[in-house]
MARKEFI-597123 format. One record per residue: y, z, x of N, C-alpha, C in turn; residue in three letters. Coordinates in steps of 0.2 Angstrom, whole numbers, padded with zeros to 4 digits, always signed. Atoms other than C-alpha are relative to their C-alpha. Layout:
BEGIN
YZXYZXYZXALA;...
//
This chain:
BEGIN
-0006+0000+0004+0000+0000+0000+0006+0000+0004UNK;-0005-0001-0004+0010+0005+0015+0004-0007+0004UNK;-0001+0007-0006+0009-0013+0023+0003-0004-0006UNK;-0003+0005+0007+0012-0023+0005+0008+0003+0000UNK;-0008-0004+0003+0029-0011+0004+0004-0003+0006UNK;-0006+0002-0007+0034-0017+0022+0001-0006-0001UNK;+0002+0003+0001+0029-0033+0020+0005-0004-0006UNK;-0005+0002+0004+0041-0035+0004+0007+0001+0000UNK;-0007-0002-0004+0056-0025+0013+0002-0007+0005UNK;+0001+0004-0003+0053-0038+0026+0005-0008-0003UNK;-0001+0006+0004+0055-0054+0015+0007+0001-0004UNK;-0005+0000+0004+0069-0045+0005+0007-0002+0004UNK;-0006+0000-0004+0079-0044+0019+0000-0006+0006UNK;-0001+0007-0003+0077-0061+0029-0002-0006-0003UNK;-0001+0007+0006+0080-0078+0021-0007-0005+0007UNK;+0003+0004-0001+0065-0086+0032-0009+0004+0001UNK;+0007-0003+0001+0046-0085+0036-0004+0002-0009UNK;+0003-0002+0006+0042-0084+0017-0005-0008-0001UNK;+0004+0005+0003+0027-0095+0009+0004-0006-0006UNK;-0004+0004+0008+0036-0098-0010+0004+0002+0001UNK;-0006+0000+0001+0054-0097-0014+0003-0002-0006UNK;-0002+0000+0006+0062-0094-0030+0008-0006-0001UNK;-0007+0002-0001+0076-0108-0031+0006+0003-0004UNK;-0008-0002+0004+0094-0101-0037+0000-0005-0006UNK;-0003+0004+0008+0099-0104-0056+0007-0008+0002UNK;-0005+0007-0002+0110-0120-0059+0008+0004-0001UNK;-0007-0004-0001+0130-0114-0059-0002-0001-0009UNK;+0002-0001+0008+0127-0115-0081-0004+0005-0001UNK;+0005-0006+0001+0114-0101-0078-0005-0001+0001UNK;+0007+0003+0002+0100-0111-0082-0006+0002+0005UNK;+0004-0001-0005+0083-0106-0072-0005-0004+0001UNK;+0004+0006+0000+0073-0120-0075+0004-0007+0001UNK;-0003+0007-0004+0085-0134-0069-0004-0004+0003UNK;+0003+0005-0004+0075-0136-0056-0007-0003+0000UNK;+0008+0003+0004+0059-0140-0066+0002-0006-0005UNK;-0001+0005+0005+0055-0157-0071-0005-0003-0005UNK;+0006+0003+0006+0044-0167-0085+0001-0007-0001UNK;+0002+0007+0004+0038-0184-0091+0003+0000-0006UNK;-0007+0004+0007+0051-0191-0106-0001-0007-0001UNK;-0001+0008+0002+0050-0206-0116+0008+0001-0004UNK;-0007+0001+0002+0067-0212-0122+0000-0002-0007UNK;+0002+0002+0008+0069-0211-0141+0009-0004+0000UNK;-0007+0002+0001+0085-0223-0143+0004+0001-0007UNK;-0003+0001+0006+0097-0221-0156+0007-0004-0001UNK;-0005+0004-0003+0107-0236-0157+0006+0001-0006UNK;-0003+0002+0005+0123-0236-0170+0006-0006+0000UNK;-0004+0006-0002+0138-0249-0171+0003+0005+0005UNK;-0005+0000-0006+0148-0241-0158-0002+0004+0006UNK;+0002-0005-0004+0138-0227-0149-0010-0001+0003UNK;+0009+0000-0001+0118-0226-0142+0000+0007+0002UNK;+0004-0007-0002+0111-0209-0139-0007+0000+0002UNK;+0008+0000-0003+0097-0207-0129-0001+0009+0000UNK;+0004-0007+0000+0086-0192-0134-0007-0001+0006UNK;+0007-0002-0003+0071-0187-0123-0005+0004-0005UNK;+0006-0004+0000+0054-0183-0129-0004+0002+0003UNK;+0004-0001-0002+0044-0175-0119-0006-0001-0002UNK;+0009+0000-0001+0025-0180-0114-0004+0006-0002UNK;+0002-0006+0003+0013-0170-0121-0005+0003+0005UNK;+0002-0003-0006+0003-0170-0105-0001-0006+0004UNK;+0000+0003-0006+0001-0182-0090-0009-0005+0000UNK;+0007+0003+0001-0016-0189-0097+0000-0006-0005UNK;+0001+0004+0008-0019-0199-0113+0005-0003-0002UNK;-0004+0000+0005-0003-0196-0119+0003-0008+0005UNK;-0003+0005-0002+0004-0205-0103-0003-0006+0003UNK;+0003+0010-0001-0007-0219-0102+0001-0004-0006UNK;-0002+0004+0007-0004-0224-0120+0007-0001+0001UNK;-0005+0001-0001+0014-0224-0115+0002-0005+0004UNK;+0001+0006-0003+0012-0236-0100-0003-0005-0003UNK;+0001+0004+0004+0002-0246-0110+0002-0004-0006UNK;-0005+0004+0004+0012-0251-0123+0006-0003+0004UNK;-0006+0003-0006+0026-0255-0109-0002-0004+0002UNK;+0000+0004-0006+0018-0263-0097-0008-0004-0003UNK;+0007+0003+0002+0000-0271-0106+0001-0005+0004UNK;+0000+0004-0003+0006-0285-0102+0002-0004+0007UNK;-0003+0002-0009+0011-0286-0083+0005-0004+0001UNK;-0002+0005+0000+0017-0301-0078+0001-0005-0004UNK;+0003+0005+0007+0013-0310-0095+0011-0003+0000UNK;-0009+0006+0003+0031-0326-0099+0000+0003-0005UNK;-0005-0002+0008+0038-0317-0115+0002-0005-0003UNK;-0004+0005+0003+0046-0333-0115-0003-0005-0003UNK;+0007+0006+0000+0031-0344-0117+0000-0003-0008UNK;+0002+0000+0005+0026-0354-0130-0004+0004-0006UNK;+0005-0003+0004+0009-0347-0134+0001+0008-0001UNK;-0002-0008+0002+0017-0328-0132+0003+0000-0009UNK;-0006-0001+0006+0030-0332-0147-0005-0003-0004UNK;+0006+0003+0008+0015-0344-0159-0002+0007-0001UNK;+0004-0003+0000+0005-0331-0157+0003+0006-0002UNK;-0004-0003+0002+0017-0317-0159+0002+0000-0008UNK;-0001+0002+0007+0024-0324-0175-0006+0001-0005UNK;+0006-0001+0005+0007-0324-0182-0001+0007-0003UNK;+0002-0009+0002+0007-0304-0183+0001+0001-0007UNK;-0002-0002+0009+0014-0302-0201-0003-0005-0003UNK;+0002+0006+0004+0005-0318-0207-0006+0000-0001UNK;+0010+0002-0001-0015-0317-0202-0003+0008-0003UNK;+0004-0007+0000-0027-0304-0210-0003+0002+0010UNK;+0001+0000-0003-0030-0297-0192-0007+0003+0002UNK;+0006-0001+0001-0045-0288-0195-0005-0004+0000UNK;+0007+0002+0002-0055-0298-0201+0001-0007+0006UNK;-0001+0004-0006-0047-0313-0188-0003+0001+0006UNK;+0002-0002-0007-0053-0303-0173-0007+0004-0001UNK;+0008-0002-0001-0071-0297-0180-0004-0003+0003UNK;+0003+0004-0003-0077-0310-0171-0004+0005+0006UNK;+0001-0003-0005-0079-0298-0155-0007+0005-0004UNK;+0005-0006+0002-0093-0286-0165-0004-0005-0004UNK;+0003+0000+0004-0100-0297-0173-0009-0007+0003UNK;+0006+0002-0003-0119-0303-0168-0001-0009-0002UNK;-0001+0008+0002-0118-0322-0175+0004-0004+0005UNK;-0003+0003-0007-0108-0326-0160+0000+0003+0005UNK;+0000-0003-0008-0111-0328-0145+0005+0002+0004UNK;-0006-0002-0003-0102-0326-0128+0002-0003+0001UNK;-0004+0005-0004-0097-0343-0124+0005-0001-0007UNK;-0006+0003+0005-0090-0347-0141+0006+0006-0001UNK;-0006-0003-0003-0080-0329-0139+0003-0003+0007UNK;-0003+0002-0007-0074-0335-0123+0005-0007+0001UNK;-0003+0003+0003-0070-0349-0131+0006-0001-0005UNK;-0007-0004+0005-0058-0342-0143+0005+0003+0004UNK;-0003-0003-0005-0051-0332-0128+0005-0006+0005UNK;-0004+0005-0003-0046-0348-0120+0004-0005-0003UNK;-0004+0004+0003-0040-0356-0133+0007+0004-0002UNK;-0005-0005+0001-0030-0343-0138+0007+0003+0005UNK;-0007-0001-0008-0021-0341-0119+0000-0006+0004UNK;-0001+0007-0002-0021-0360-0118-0002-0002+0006UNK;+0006+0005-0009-0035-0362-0102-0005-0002+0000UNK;+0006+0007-0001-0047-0373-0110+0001-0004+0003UNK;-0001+0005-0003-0050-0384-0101+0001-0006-0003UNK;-0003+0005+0004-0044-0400-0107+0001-0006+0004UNK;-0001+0006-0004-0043-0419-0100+0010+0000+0002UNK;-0009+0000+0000-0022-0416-0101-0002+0006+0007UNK;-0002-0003-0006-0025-0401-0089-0005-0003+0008UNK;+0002+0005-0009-0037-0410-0077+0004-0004+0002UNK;-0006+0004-0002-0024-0423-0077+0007+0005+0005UNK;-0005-0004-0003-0011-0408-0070-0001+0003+0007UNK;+0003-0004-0009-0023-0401-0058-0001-0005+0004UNK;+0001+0005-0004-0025-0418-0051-0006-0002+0000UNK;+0008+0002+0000-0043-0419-0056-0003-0005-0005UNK;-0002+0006+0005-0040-0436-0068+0003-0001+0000UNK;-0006+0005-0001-0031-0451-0067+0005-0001-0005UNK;-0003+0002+0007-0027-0449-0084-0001+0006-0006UNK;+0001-0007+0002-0022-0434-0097-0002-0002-0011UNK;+0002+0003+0007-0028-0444-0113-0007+0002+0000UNK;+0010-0002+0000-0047-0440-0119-0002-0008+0000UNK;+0003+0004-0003-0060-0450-0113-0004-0004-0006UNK;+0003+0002+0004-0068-0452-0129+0003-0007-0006UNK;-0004+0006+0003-0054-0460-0141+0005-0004+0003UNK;-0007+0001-0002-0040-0462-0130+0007+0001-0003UNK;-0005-0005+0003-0028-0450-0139+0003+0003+0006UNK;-0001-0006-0006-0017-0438-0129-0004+0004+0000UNK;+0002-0005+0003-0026-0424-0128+0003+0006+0003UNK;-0003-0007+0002-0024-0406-0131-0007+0005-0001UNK;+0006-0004+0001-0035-0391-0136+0000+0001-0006UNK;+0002+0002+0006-0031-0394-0153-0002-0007-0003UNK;+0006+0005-0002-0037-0411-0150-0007+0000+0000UNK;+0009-0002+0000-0053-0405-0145-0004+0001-0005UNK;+0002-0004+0005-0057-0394-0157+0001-0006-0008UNK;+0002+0003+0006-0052-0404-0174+0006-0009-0001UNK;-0003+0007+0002-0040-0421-0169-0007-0006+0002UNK;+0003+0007-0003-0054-0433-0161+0000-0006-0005UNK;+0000+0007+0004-0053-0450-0167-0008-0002+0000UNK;+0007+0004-0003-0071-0455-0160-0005+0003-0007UNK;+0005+0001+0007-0083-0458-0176-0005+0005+0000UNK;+0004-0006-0001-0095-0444-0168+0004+0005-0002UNK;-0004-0007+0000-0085-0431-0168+0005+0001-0006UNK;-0003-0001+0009-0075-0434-0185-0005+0002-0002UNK;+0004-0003+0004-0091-0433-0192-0002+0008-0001UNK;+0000-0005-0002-0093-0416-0184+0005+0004-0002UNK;-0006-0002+0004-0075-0411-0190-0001+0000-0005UNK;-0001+0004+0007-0079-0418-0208-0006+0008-0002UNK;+0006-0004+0003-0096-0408-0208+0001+0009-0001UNK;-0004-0008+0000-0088-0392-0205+0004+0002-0002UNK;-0006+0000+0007-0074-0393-0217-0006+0000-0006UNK;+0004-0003+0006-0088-0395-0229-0004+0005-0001UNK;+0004-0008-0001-0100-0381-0222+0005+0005-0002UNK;-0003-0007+0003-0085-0369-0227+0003-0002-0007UNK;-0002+0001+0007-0081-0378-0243-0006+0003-0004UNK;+0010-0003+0002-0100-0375-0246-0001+0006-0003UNK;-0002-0005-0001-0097-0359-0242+0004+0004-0006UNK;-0004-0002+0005-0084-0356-0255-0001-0002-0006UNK;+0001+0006+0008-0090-0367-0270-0008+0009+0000UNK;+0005-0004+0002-0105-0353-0268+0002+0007-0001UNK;-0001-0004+0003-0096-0339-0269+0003+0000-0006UNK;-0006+0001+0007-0084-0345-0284-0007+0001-0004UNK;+0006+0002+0005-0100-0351-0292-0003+0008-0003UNK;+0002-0006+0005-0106-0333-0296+0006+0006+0000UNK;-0005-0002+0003-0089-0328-0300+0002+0000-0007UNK;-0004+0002+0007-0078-0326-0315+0001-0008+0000UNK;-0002+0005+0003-0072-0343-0313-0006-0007+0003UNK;+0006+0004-0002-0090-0351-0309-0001-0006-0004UNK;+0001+0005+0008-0092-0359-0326+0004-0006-0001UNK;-0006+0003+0000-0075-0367-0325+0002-0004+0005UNK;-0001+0004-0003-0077-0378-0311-0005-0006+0000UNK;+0004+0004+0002-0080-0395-0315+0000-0007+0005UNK;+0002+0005-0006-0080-0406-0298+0001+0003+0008UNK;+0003-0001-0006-0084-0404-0279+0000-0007+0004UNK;+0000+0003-0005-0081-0414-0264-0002+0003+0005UNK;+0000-0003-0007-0091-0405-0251-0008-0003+0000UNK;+0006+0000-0003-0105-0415-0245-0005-0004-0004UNK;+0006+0001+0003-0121-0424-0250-0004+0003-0001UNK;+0005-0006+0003-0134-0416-0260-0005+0002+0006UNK;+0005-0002-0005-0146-0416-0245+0004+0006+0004UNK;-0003-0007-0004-0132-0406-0234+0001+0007-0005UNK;+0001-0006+0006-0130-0396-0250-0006+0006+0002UNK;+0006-0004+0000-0149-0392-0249+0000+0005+0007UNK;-0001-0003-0004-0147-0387-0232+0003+0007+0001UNK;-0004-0008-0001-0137-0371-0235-0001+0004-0008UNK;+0003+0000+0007-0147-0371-0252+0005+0003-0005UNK;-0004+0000+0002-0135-0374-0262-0002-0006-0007UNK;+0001+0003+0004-0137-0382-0279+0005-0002-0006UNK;-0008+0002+0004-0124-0391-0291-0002+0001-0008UNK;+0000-0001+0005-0123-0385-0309-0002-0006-0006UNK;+0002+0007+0002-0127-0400-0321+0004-0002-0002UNK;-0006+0001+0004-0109-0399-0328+0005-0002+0005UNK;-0004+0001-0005-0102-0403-0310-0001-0006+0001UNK;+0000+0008-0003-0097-0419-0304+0001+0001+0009UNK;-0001+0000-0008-0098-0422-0283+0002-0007+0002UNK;-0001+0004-0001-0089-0434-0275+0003-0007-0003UNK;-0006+0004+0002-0082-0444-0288+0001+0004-0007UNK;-0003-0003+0003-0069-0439-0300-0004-0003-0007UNK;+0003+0001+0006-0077-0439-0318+0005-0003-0004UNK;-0005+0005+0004-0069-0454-0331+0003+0007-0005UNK;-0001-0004+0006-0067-0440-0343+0008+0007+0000UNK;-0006-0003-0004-0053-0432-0333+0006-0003-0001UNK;-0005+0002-0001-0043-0443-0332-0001-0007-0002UNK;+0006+0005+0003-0048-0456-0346+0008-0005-0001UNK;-0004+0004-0001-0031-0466-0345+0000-0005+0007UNK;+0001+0003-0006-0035-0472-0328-0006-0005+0001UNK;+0007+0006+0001-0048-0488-0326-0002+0003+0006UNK;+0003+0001-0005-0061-0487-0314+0002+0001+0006UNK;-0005+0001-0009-0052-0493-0298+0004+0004+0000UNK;-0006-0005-0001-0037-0483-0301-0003+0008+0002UNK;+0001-0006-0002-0048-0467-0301-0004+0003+0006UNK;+0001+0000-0006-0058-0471-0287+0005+0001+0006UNK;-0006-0001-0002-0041-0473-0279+0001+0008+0002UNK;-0003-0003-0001-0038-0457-0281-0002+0006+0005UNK;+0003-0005-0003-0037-0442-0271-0006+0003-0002UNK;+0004-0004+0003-0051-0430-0271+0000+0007+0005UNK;+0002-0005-0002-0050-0412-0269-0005+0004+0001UNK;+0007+0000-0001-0063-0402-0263-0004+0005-0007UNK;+0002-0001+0008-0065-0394-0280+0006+0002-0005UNK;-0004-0001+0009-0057-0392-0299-0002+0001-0002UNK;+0003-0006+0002-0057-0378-0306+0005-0001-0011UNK;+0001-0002+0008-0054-0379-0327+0002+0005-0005UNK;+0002-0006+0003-0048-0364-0336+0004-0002-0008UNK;-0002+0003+0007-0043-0365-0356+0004+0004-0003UNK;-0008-0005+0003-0026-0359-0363+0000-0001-0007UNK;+0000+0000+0010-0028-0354-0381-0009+0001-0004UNK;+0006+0000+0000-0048-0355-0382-0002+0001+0004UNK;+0006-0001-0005-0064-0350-0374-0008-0004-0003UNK;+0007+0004+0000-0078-0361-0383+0002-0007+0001UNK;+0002+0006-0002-0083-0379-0378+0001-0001+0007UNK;-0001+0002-0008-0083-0388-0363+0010-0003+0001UNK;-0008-0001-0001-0068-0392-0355+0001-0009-0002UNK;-0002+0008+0001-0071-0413-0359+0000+0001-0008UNK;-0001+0000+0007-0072-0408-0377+0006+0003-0004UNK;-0005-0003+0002-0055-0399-0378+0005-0005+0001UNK;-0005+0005+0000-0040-0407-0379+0006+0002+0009UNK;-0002-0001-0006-0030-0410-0361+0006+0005-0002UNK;-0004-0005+0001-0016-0400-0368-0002+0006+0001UNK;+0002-0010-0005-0027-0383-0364-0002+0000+0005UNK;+0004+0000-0005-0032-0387-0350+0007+0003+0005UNK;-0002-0007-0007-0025-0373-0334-0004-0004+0006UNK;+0005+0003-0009-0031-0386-0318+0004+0002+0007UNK;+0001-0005-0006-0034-0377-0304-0002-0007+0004UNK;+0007+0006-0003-0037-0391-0289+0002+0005+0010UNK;+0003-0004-0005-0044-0383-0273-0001-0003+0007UNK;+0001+0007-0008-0042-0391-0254+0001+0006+0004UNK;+0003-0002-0007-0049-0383-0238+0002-0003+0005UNK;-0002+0003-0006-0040-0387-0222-0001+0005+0006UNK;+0000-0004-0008-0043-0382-0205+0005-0002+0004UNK;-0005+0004-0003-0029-0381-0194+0000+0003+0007UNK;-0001+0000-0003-0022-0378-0179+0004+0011+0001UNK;-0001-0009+0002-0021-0358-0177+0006+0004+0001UNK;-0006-0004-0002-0002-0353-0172+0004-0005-0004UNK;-0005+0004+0002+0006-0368-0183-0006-0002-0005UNK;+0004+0003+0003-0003-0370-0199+0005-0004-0006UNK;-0006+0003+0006+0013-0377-0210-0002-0008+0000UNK;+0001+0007+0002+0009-0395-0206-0005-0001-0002UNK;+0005-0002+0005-0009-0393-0215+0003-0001-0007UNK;-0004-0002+0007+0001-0386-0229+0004-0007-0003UNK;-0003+0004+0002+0012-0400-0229-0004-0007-0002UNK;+0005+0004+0002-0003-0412-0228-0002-0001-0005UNK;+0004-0002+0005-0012-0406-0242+0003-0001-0006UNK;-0004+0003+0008+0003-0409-0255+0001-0005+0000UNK;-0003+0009+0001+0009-0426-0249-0009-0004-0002UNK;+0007+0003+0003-0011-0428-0251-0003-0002-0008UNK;+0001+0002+0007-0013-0426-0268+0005+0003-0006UNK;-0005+0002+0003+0003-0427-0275-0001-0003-0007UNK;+0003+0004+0005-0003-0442-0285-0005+0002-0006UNK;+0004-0003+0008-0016-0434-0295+0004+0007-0003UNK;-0002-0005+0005-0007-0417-0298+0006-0005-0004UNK;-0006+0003+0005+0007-0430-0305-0003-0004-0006UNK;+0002+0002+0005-0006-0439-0315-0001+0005-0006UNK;+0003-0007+0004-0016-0424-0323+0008+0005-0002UNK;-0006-0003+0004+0004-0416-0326+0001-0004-0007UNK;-0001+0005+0007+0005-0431-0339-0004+0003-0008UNK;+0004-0002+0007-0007-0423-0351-0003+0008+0000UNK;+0005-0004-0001-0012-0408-0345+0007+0008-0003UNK;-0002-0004+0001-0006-0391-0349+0006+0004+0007UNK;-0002-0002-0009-0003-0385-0329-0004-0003+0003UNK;+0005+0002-0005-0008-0390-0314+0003+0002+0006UNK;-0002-0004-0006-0007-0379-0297-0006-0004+0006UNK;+0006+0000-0007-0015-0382-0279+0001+0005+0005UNK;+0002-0007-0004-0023-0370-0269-0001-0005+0006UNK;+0002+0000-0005-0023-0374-0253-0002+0006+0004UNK;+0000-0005-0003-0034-0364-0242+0000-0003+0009UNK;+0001-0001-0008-0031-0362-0222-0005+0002+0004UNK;+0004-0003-0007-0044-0360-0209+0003+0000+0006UNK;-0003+0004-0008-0038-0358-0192-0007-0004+0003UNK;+0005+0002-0001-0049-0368-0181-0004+0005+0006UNK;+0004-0003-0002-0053-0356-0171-0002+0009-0003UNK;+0001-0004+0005-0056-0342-0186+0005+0002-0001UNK;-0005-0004+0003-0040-0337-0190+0001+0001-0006UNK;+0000+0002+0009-0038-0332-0208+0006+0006-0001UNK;-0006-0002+0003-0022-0329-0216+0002+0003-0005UNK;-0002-0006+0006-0015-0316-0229-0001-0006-0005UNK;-0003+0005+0004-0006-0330-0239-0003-0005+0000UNK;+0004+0008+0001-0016-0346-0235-0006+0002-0001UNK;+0007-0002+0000-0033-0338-0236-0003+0005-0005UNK;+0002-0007+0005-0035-0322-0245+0003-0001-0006UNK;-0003+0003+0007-0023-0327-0258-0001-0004-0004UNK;+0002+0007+0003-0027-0344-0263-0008+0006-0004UNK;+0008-0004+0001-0048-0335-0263+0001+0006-0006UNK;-0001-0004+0004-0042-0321-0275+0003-0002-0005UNK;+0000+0003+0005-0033-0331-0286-0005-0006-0004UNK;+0006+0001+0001-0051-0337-0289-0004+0004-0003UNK;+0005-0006+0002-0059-0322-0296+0000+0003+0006UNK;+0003-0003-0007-0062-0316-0279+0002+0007+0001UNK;-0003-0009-0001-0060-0296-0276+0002+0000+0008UNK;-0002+0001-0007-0054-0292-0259-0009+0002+0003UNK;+0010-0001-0004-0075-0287-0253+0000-0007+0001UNK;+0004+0008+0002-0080-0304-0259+0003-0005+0005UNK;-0003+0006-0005-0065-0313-0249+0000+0003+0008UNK;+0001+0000-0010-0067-0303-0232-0007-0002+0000UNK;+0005+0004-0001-0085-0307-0234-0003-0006+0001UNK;-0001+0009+0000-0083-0327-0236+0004+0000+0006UNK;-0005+0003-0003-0068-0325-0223-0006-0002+0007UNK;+0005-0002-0004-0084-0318-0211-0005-0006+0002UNK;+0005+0006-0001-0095-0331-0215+0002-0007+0003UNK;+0002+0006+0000-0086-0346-0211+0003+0001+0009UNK;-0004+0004-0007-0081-0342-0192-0009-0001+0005UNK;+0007+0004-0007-0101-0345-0184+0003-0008+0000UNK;-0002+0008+0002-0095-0365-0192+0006-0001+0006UNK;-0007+0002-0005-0078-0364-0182+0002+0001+0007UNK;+0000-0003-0007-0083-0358-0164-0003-0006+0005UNK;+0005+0003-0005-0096-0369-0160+0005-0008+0002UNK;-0002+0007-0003-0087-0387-0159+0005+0000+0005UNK;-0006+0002-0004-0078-0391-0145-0001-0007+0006UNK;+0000+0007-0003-0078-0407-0131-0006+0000+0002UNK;+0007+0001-0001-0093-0415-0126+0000+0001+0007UNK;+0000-0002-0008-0100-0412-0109+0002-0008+0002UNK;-0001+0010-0004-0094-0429-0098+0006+0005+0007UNK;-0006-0001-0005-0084-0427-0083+0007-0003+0003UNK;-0005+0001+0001-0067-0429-0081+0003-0005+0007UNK;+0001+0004-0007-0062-0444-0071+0008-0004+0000UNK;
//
């Protein structure tokens, strides 16, 4: 005890030789001045002043890794870039959920995610970017002799092969959709289809009511029109029927004035700029919803959007699907089904010359 008491005399009375060191208050009083902490900056901007509050971290772990990660996720990443800002913009417009199930889900594999990954950060390979790297004479595909792109790949080719593959896969998700209406509320009430021959049908066993017509528009629709003129006309991928003022008879036995025509078109587009789709699919069948307006009660079209690399959209997707009967279950499970169809196509193997 006697050596602890010298020991303390000692240290009271000379300012050196000590381990720790109590540092002096700030001239405010303050005793903790000279203790510091992790703060995130909460701004408070108004018209003429900003005030910067501090939060403190809650501790140096979890809290501050999630705080660098929101700042800094992106490294290096152009903010200014094209595919930053597509791809950005799309955040308030794409169901993301269901968009990004891809990753858990056992139906795809790892190239076709990987594949989605590069199309999505624009480093598919592509005959345009061989052409940059200096690995091709030429940044056109080698198939049709189009520019090419990575939206190119995936659903522009001109080459009669690879339409058909484009074509067949627009119909595998119309398939898709005509199957689940079909055991819906408004299953009864659809009186044509354009998705496919009965054989591809059978293939996804798929079978057409007896009151449905496929592939060509029924004279009874539109019985002012001759033969030629209705071949002529557009055809969406179904038409849907519903009866304003009555619920008995078929829909060719009532008169066009109750007729509610629902006409129904499936487009794949290009997954950060789906407006020109949109646009396509009115200037497309403009002509019949102007004919069928002539006699008909209403007439709306649904356009629905796929992206091509599964992106499915609030507004172009789930909306259109719901004003269908569709409950939200029914259309996140449809949204589900159609991305095995939308992963697999892309450029043939050849090499790039």
């Amino acid at each position: 005890m006697n050596l602890a008491d010298a020991i303390a005399k000692y240290a009271a009375l000379h300012n050196h030789g000590h381990d720790e060191a109590f540092p002096t208050p700030s001239p405010d009083g303050n005793p903790f001045a000279h203790v510091y902490w992790l703060a995130e900056e909460n701004n408070e901007t108004t018209h003429t002043t900003t005030k910067i509050n501090l939060a403190p971290l809650q501790n140096i772990k979890d809290k501050l890794k999630a705080h660098m990660s929101k700042h800094h996720r992106l490294g290096d990443a152009d903010t200014n870039s094209g595919y930053y800002n597509y791809w950005k913009r799309l955040l308030t417009s794409v169901n993301l959920t269901t968009s990004n199930s891809f990753w858990g889900s056992t139906r795809t594999n790892v190239l076709q995610k990987r594949n989605v990954m590069k199309f999505r950060t624009g480093t598919l390979y592509t005959q345009k970017m061989a052409h940059l790297y200096g690995r091709a004479t030429s940044s056109s595909c080698l198939l049709c002799h189009q520019p090419d792109s990575q939206i190119h790949m995936f659903s522009g080719f001109q080459h009669a092969s690879i339409q058909n593959m484009v074509t067949e896969r627009h119909n595998i998700a119309s398939r898709l959709i005509f199957k689940t209406l079909n055991i819906g509320d408004f299953g009864g009430n659809i009186i044509f289809t354009d998705i496919g021959s009965e054989t591809r049908m059978a293939q996804q066993s798929l079978v057409l009511p007896a009151h449905v017509a496929n592939r060509t528009l029924p004279q009874w629709l539109l019985p002012n029109l001759s033969v030629v003129e209705l071949r002529s006309c557009s055809r969406p991928d179904a038409i849907c029927i519903l009866l304003v003022g009555t619920k008995n008879g078929h829909q060719r036995d009532i008169q066009a004035s109750c007729w509610d025509v629902h006409l129904m078109e499936v487009k794949d587009c290009d997954d950060t700029q789906p407006e020109q789709q949109l646009v396509r699919a009115t200037e497309q069948h403009n002509g019949l919803k102007n004919a069928l307006a002539q006699q008909c009660h209403k007439v709306s079209l649904h356009t629905i959007l796929i992206g091509v690399m599964g992106t499915i959209y609030r507004c172009h997707t789930d909306l259109p699907l719901s004003k269908f009967g569709l409950d939200r279950c029914r259309v996140r499970k449809l949204a589900l089904d159609f991305k095995p169809s939308f992963y697999s196509i892309r450029n043939k193997d050849h090499k790039y010359k």
